[in-house]
PyMOL commands that place a pseudoatom at each C-alpha (Angstrom):
pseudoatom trace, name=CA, resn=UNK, resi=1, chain=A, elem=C, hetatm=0, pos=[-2.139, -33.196, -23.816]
pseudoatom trace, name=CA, resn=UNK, resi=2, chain=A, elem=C, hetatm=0, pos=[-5.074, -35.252, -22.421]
pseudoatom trace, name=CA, resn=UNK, resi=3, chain=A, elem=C, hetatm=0, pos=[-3.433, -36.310, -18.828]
pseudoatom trace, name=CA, resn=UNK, resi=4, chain=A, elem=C, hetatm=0, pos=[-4.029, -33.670, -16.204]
pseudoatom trace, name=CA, resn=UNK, resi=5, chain=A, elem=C, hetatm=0, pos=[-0.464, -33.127, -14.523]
pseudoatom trace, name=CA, resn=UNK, resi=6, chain=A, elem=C, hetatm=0, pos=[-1.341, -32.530, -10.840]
pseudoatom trace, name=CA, resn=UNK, resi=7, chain=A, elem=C, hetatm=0, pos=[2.220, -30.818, -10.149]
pseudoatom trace, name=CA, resn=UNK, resi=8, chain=A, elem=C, hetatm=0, pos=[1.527, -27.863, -12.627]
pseudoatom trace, name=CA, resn=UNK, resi=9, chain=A, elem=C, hetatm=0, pos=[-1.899, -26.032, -13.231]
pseudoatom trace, name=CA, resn=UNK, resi=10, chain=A, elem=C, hetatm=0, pos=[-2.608, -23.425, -15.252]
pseudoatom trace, name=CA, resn=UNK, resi=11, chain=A, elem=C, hetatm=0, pos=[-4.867, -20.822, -15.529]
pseudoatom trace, name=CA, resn=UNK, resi=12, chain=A, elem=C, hetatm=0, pos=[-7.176, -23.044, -17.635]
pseudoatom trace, name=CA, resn=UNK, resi=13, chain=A, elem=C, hetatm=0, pos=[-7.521, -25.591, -14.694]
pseudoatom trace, name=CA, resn=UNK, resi=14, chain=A, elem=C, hetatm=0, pos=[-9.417, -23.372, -13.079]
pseudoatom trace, name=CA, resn=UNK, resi=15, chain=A, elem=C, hetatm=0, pos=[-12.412, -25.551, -12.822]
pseudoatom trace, name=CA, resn=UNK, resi=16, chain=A, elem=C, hetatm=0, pos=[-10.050, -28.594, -11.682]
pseudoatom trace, name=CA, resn=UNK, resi=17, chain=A, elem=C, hetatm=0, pos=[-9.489, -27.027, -8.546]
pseudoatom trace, name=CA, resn=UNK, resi=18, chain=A, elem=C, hetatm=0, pos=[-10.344, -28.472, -5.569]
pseudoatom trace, name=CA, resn=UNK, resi=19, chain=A, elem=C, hetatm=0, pos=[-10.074, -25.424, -3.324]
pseudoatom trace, name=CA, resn=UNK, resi=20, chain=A, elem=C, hetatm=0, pos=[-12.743, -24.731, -0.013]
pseudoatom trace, name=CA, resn=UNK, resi=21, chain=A, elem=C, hetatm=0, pos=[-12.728, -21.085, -0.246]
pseudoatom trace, name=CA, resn=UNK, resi=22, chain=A, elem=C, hetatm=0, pos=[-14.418, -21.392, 3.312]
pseudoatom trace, name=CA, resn=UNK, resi=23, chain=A, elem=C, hetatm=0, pos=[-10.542, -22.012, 4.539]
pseudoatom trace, name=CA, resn=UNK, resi=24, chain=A, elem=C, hetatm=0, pos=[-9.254, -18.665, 3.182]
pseudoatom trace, name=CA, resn=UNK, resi=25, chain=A, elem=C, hetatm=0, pos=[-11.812, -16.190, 4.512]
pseudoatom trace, name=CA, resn=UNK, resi=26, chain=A, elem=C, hetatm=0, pos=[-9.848, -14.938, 6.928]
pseudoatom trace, name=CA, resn=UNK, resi=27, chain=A, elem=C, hetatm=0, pos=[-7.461, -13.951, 4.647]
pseudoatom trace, name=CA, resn=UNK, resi=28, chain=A, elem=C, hetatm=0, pos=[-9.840, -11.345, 3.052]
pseudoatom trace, name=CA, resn=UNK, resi=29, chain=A, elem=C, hetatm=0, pos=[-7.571, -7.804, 3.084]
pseudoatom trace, name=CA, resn=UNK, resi=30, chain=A, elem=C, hetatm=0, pos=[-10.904, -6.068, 1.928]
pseudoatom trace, name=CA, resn=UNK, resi=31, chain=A, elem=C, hetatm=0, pos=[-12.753, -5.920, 5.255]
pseudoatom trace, name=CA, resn=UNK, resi=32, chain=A, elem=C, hetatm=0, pos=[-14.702, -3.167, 6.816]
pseudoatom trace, name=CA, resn=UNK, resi=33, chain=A, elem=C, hetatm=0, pos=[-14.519, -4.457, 10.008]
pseudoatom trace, name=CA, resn=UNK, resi=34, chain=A, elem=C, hetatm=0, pos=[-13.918, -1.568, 13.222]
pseudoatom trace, name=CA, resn=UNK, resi=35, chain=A, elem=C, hetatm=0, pos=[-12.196, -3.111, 15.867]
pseudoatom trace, name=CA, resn=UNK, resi=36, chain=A, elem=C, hetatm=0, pos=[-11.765, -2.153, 19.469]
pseudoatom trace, name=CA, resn=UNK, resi=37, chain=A, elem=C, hetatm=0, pos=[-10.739, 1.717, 19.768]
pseudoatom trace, name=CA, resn=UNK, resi=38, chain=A, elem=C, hetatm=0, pos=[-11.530, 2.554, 15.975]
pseudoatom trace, name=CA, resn=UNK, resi=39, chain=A, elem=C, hetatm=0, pos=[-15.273, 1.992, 17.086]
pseudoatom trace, name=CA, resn=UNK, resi=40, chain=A, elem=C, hetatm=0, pos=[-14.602, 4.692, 19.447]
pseudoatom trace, name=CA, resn=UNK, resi=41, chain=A, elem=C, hetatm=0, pos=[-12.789, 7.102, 17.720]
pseudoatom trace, name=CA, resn=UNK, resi=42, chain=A, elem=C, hetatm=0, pos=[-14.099, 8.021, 14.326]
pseudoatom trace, name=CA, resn=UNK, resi=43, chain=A, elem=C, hetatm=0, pos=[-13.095, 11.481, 13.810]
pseudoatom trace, name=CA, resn=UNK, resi=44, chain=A, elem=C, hetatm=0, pos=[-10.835, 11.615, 10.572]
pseudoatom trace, name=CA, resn=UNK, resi=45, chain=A, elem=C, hetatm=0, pos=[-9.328, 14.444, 9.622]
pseudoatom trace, name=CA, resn=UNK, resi=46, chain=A, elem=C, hetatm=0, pos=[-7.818, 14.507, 6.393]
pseudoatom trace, name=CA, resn=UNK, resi=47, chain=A, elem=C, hetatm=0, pos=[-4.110, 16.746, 6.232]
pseudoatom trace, name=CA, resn=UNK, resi=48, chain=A, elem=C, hetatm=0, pos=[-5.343, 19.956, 4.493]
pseudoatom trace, name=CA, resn=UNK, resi=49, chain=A, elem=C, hetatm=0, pos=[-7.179, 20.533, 7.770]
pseudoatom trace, name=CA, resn=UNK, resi=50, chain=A, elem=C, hetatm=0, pos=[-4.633, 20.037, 9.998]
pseudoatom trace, name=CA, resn=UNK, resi=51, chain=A, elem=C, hetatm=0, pos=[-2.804, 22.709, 11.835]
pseudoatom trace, name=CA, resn=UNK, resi=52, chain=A, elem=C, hetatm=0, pos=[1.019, 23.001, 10.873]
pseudoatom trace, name=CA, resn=UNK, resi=53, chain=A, elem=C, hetatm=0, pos=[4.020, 24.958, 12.711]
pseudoatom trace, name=CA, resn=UNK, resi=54, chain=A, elem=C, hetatm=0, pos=[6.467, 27.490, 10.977]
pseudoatom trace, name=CA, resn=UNK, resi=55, chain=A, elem=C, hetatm=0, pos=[8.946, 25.125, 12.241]
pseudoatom trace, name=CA, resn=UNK, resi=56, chain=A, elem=C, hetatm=0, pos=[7.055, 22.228, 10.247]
pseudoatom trace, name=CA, resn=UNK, resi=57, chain=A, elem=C, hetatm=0, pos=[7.220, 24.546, 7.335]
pseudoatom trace, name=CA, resn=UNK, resi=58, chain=A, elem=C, hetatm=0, pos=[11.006, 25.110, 7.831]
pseudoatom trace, name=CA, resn=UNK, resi=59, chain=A, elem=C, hetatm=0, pos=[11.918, 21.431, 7.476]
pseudoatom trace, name=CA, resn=UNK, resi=60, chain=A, elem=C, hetatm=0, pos=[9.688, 20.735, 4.706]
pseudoatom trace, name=CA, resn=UNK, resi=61, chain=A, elem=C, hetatm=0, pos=[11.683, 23.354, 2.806]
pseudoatom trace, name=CA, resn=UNK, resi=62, chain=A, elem=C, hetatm=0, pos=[14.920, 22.168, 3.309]
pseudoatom trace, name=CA, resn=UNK, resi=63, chain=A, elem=C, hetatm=0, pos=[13.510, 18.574, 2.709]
pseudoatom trace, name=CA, resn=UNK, resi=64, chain=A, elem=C, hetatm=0, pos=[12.346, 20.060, -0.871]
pseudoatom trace, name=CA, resn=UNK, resi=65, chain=A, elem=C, hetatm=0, pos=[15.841, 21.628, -0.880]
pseudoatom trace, name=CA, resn=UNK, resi=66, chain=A, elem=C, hetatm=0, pos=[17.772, 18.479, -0.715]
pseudoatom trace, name=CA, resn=UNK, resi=67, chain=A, elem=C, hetatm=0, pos=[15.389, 16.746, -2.558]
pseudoatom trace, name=CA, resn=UNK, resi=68, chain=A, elem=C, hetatm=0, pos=[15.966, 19.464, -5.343]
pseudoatom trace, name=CA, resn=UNK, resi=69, chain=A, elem=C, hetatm=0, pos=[19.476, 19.172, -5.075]
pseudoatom trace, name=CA, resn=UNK, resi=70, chain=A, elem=C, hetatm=0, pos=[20.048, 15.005, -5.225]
pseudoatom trace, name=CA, resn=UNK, resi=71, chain=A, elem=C, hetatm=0, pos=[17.485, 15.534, -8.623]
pseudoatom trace, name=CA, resn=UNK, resi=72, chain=A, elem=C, hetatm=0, pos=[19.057, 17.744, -10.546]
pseudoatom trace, name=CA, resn=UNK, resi=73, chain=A, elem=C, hetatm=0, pos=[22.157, 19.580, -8.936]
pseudoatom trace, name=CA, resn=UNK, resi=74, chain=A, elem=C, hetatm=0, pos=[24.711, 16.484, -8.564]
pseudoatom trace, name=CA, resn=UNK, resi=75, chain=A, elem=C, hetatm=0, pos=[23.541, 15.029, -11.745]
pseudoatom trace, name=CA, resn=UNK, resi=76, chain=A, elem=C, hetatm=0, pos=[24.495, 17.985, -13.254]
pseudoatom trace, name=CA, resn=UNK, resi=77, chain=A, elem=C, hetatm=0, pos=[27.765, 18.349, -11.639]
pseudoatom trace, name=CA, resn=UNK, resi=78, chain=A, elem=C, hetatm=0, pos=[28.488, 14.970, -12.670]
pseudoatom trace, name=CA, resn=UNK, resi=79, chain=A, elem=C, hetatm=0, pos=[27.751, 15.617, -16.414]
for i in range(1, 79): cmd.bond("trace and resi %d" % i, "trace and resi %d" % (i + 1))
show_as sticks, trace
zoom trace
């Protein structure tokens, strides 16, 4: 297998690639760039710190509830 097949590369043809990685920089997802109002506003605060109504607390409950239920109670029924 001496002729290089231009239609298939693998992940030995590394070094045959012809690639300008110049051309994909923008493409980076890794940035640390701030843009317009995040240069403004950096005050993060993380959830444990954040104030939470009894209301709030209500409907995370009955989220848990259903949540509970679709787990185990209806497989169970089914069984």
């Amino acid at each position: 297998m001496d002729d290089h097949d231009d239609q298939h590369v693998d992940a030995d043809d590394s070094e045959n690639l012809d690639v300008d990685h110049e051309d994909y920089s923008e493409m980076d997802d890794h940035t640390d760039d701030i843009h317009g109002h995040e240069a403004v506003e950096m005050d993060r605060v993380t959830s444990p710190m954040q104030e939470f109504s009894m209301s709030q607390v209500g409907i995370g409950f009955a989220v848990l509830a259903v949540g509970l239920a679709v787990a185990f109670a209806v497989p169970l029924l089914a069984a």
